[in-house]
VEXDREN-2710 file (C-alpha; in Angstrom, 1 decimal):
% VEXDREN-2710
k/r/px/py/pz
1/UNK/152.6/-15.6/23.7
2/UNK/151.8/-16.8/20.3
3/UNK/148.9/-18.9/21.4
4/UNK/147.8/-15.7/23.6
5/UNK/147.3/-13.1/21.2
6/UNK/145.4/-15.6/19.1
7/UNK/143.0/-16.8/21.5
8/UNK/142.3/-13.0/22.0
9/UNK/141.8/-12.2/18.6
10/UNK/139.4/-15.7/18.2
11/UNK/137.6/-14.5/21.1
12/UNK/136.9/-11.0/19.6
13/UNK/135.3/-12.7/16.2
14/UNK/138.4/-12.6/14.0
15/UNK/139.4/-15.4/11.9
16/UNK/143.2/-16.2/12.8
17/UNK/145.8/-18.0/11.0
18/UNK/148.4/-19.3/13.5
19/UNK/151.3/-21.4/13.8
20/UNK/150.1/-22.5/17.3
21/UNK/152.4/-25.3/17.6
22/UNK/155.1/-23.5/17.9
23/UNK/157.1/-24.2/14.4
24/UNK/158.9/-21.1/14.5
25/UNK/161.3/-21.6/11.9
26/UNK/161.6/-20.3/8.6
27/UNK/159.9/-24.2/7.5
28/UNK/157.1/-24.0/9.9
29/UNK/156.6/-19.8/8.9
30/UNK/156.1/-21.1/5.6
31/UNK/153.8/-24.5/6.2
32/UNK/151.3/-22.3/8.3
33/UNK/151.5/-19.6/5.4
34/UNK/150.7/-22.2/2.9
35/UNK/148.1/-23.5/4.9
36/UNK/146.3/-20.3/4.7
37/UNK/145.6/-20.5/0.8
38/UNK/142.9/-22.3/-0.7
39/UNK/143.5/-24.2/-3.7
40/UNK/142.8/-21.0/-6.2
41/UNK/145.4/-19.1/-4.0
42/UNK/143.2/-16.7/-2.1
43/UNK/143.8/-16.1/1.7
44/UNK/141.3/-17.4/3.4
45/UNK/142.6/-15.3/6.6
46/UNK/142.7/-11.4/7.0
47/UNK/145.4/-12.0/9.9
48/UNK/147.8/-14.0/11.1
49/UNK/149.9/-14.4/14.4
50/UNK/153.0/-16.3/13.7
51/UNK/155.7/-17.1/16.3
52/UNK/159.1/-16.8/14.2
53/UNK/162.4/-17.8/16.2
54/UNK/165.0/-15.0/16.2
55/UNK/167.7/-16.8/14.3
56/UNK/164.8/-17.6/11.3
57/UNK/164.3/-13.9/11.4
58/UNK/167.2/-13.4/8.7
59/UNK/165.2/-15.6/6.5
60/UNK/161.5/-14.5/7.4
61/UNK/161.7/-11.2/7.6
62/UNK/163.6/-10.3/3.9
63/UNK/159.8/-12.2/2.7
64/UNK/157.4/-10.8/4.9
65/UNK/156.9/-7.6/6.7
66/UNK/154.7/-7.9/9.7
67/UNK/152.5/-4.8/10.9
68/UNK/153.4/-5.7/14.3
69/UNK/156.1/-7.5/15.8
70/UNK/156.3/-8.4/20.2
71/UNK/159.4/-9.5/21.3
72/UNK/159.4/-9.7/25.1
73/UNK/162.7/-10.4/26.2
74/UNK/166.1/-11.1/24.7
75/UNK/167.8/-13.7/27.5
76/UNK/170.9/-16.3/26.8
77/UNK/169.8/-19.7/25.0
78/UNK/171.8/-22.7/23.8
79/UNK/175.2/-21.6/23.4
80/UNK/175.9/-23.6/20.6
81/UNK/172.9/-21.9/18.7
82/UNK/172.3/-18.2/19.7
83/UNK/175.5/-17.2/21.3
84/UNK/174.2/-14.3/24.2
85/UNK/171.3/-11.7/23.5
86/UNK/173.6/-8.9/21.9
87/UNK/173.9/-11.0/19.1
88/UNK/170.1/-11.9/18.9
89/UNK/169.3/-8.5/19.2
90/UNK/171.7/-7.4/16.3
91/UNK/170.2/-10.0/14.0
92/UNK/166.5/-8.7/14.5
93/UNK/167.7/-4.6/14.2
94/UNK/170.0/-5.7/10.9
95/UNK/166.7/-7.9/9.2
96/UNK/163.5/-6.1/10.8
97/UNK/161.5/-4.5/8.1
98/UNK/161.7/-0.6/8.9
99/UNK/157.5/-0.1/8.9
100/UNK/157.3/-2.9/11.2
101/UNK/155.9/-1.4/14.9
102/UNK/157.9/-3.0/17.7
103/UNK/156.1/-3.9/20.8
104/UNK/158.9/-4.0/23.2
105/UNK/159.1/-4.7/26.9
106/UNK/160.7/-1.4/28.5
107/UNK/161.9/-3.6/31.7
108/UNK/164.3/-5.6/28.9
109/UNK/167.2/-2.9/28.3
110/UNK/168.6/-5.9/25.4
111/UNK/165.1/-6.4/23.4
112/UNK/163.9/-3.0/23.6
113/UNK/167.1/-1.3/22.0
114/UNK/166.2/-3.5/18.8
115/UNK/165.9/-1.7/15.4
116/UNK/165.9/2.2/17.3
117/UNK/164.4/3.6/13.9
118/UNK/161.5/1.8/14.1
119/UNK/158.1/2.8/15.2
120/UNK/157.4/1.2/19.1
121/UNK/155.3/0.8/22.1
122/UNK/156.5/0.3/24.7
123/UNK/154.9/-1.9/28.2
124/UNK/156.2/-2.2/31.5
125/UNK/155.4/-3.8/34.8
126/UNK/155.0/-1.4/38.5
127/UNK/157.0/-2.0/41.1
128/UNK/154.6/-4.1/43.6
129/UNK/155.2/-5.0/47.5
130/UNK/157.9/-7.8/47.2
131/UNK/160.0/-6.4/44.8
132/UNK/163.9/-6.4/45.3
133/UNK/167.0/-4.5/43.6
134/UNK/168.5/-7.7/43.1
135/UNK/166.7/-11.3/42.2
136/UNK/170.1/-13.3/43.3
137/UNK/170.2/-15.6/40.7
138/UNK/173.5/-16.8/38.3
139/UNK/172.8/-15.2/35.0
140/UNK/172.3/-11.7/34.4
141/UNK/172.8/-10.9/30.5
142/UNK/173.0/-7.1/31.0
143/UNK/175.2/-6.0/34.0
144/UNK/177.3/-3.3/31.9
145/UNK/175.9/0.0/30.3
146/UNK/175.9/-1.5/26.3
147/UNK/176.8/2.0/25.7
148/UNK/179.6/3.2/27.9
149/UNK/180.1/-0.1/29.3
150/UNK/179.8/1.1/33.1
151/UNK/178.4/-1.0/36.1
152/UNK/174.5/-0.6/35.5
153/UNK/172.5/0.2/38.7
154/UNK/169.4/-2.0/39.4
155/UNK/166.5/0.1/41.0
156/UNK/164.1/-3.0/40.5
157/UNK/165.2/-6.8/39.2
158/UNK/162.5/-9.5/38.4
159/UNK/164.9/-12.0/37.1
160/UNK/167.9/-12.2/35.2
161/UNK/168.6/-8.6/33.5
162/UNK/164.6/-8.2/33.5
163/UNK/163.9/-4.7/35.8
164/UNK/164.3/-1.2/35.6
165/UNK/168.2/0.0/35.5
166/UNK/170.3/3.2/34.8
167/UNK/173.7/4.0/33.5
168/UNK/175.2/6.7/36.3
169/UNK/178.2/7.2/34.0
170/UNK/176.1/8.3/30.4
171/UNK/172.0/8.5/31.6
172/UNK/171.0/5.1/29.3
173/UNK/167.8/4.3/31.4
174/UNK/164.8/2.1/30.9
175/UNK/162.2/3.5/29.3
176/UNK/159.2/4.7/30.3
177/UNK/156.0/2.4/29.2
178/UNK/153.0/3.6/27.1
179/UNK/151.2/0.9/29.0
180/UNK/152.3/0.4/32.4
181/UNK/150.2/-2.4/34.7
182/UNK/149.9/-3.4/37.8
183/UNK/150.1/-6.8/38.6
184/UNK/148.2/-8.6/41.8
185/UNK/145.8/-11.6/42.7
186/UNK/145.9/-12.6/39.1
187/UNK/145.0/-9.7/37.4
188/UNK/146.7/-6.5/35.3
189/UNK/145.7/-3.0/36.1
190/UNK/147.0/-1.3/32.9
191/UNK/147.2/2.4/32.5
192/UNK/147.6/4.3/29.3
193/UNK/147.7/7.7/29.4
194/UNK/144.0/9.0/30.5
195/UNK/142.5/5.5/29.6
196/UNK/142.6/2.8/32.9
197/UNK/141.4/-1.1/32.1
198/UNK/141.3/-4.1/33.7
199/UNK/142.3/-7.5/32.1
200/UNK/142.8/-11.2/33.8
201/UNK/146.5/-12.5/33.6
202/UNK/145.8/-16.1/34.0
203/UNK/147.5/-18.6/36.8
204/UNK/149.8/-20.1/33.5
205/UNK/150.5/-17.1/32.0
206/UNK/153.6/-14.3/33.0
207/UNK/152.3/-11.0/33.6
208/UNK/154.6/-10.0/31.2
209/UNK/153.3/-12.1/28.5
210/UNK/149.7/-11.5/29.4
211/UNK/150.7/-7.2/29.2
212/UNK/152.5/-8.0/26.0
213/UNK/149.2/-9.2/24.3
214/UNK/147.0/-6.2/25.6
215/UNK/149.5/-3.7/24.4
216/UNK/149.6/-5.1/20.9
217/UNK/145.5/-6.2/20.7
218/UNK/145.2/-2.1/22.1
219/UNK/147.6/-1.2/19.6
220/UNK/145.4/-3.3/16.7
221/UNK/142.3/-1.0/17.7
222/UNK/140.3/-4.2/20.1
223/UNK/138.6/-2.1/22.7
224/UNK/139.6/-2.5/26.4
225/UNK/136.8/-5.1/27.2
226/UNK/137.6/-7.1/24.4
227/UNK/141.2/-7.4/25.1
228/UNK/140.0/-8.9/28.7
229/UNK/137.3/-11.3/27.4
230/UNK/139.7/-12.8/24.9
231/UNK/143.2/-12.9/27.7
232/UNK/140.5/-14.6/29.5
233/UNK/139.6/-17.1/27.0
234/UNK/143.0/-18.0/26.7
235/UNK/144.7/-21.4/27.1
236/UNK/148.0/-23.0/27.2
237/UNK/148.6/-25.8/24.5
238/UNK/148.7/-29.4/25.9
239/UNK/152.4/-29.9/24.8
240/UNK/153.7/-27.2/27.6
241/UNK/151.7/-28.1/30.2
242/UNK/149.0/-31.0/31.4
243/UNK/147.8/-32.0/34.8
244/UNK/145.8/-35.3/36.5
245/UNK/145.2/-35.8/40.1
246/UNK/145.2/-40.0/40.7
247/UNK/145.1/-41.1/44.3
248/UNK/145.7/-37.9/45.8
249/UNK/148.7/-37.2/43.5
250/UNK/148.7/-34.3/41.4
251/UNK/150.9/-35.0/38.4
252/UNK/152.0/-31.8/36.7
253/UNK/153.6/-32.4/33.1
254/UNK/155.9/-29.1/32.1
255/UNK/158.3/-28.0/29.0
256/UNK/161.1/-26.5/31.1
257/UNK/163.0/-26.6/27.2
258/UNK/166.8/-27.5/27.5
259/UNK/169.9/-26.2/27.2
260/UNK/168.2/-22.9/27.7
261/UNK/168.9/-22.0/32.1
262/UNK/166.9/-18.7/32.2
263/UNK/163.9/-20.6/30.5
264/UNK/164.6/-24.0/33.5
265/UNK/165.3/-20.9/35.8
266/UNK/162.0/-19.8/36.0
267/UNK/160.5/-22.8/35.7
268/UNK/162.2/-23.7/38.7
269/UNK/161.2/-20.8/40.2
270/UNK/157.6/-20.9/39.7
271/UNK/158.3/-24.8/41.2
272/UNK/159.8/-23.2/44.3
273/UNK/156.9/-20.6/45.2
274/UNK/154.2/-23.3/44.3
275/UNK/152.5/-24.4/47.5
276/UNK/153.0/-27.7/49.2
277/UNK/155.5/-30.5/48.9
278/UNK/157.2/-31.5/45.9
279/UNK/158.6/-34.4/44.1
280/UNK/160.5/-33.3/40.7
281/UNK/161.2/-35.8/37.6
282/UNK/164.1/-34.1/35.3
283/UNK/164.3/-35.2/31.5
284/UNK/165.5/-32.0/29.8
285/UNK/168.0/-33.7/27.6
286/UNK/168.3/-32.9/24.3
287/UNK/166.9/-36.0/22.3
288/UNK/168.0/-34.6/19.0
289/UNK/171.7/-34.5/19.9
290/UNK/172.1/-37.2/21.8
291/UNK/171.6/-39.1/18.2
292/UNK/173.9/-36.3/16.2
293/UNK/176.3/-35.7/18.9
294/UNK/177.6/-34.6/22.2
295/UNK/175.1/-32.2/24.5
296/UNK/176.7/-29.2/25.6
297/UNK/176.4/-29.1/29.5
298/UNK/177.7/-25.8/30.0
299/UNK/174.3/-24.4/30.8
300/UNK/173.2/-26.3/33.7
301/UNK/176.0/-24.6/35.4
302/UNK/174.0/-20.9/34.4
303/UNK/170.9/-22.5/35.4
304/UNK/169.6/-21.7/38.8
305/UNK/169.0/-25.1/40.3
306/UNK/169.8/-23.8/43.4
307/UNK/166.3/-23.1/44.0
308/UNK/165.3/-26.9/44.3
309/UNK/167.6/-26.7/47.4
310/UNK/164.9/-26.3/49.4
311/UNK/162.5/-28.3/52.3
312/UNK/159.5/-28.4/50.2
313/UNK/161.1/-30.7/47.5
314/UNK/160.7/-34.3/48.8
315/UNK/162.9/-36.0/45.8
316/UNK/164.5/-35.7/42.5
317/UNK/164.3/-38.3/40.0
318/UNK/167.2/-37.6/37.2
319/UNK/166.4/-39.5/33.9
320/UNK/167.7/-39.8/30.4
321/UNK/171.4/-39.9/29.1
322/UNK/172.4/-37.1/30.9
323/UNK/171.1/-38.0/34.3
324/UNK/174.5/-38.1/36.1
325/UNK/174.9/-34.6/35.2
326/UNK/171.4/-33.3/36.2
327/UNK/172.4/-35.7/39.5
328/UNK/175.6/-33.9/40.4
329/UNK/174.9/-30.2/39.6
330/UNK/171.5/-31.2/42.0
331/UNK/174.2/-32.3/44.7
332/UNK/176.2/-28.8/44.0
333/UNK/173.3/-26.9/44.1
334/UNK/173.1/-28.3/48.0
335/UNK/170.7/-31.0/47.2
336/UNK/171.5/-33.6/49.7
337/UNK/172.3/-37.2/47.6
338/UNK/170.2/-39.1/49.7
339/UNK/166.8/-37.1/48.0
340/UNK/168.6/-38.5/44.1
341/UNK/167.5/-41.4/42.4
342/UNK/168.6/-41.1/38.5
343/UNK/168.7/-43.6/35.7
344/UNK/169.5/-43.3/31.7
345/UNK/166.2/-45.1/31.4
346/UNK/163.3/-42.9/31.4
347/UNK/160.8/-45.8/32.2
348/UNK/162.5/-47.1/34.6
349/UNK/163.5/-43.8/36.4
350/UNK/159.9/-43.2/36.3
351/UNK/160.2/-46.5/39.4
352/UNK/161.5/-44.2/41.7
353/UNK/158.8/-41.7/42.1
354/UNK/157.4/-42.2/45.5
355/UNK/154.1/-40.9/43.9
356/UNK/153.2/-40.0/47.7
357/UNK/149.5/-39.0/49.0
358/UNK/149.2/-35.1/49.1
359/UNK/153.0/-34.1/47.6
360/UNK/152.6/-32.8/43.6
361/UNK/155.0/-34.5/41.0
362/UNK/156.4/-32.3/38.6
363/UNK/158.1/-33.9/35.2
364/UNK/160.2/-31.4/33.2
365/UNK/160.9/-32.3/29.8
366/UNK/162.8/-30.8/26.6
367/UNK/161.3/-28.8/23.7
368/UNK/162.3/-32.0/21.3
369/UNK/160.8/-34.4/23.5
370/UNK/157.1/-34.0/23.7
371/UNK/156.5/-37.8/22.7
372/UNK/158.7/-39.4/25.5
373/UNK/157.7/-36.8/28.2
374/UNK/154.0/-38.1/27.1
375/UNK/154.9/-41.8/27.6
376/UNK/156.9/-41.3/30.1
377/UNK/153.6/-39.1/31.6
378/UNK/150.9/-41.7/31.0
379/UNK/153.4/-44.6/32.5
380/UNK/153.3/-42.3/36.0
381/UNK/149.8/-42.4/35.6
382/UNK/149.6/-45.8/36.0
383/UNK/151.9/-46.2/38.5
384/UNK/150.2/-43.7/40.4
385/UNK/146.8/-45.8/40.1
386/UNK/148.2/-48.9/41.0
387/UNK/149.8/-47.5/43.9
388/UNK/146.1/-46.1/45.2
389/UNK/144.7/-49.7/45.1
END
């Protein structure tokens, strides 16, 4: 998202300053803020777009008051770090700065309660053909009215809590959006009020994100065809996503995160309605405490791997020091054991890939393991060319 509204604001002849890595905490806040001075301690930037993590918000926000703040959704992460959304949410309303305009996702009945005496726009995705009243999956962080705490009622559910619900006990509803869009064949159809636009949501991009942006680069005063030159000009950083095709084999490199299921949820997902056949390489693991301490597994039993269960994925590779978990909850999920290879060694894991003509290898790695995934990436690679000799 980040990276998004930057690219945008590049594209439309701004000069940015961004933390587009990603360091998100109060330390990487302040490096790309420092950054931004010259040496006689003059901005060199008239804006900035900085990605700040919701648990450094208690230490950001009493130092710097944004104009504008997104926040897109509010869904469960680590448990031993953020607890569920509630508490999340009750951090950013108890710190937010009170001029600060919220951009808030009206489908998100968690994020876009934050701070209620703030300013706020609100964006919101139509219904479209294909939509259900129910997305099936484990986790839904929001099934209760967070007011009267009756069963909610679901008219529309995209995943997780995300959707449009009502309270038939006390009337809490979703809101309605200042910019609503219509989402289909890659593209948004966004209506405010009187004033219609049309803006690309590229193929690596959510439609939510990609809406996100426009609101807030409408809500910054960017006309409507420069807010679809610059979502156009948009790219993902390499350290979420790569791809190579060697020998007919289309390697796809991913951050799935870990110990965060909605985030591996819907990168399953979009595994699951990606065409063709599909070999998957698992090495979430959390690098950074396997050398502290123990990984808390708890979440790979949120997480929907049930959607791997499913004849279009050939065979899972399981990899890393927690490859015997990833291996049985892959059995539970219905996975049948014969499609399992796994070994604590991600190298030699990397061995079992069949790495066969025409089916797409997907590896999945962890937020703190961008180095290893990119070893373990570029060993594949190899493999794969040797293989096509």
């Amino acid at each position: 998202m980040t990276n998004l509204i930057a690219d945008a604001l590049l594209a439309s002849g701004k000069k940015v300053l961004v933390n587009r890595l990603g360091s998100n905490t109060e330390t990487g806040v302040a490096s790309a803020l420092l950054s931004g001075l010259s040496l006689g301690n003059r901005l060199k930037y008239p804006v900035a777009v900085l990605e700040v993590d919701e648990r450094s918000s208690v230490k950001v926000y009493p130092h710097l008051t944004p104009d504008c703040t997104v926040i897109t959704n509010l869904t469960r992460d680590s448990i031993m770090r953020n607890a569920f959304p509630e508490y999340m949410a009750e951090l950013l309303t108890r710190y937010m700065p009170p001029t600060t305009t919220l951009v808030l996702n009206a489908d998100d009945l968690i994020s876009c309660r934050v701070a209620p005496e703030n300013g706020r726009i609100y964006y919101s995705l139509a219904s479209a053909p294909g939509d259900v009243e129910s997305a099936g999956g484990i986790v839904n962080d929001l099934p209760l009215c967070p007011v009267c705490s009756a069963h909610l009622e679901y008219s529309l559910v995209r995943h997780g809590h995300i959707g449009r619900a009502r309270c038939p006990k006390c009337g809490l509803a979703s809101p309605e959006g200042d910019f609503t869009a219509r989402f289909s064949s890659g593209r948004l159809e966004i209506r405010s009020g009187a004033e219609r636009f049309d803006c690309p949501a590229p193929a690596h991009v959510d439609p939510y994100d990609a809406l996100a942006a426009a609101t807030l680069l409408r809500a910054l005063g960017l006309s409507a065809e420069a807010v679809s030159r610059g979502l156009a000009s948009a790219s993902l950083p390499a350290t979420r996503r790569r791809e190579a095709s060697i020998g007919g084999v289309r390697i796809v490199t991913l951050m799935a995160k870990d110990k965060n299921a909605v985030a591996c949820s819907r990168t399953f997902a979009a595994l699951r309605s990606a065409p063709g056949r599909k070999e998957v390489y698992l090495m979430m693991n959390c690098l950074y405490d396997q050398r502290h301490w123990s990984e808390n597994t708890c979440w790979l039993y949120d997480c929907d791997f049930e959607l791997l269960c499913h004849p279009d994925f050939t065979h899972f590779v399981a990899a890393g020091p927690r490859c015997l978990d990833y291996r049985l909850r892959l059995e539970l999920a219905g996975v049948p054991e014969c499609l399992i290879d796994a070994d604590p060694d991600e190298r030699r894991a990397a061995k079992y890939l069949k790495l066969t003509p025409g089916t797409d290898v997907y590896i999945l790695y962890g937020t703190d393991s961008v180095r290893l995934a990119r070893r373990v990436e570029r060993y594949v690679e190899k493999l794969a060319e040797r293989r096509a000799k």
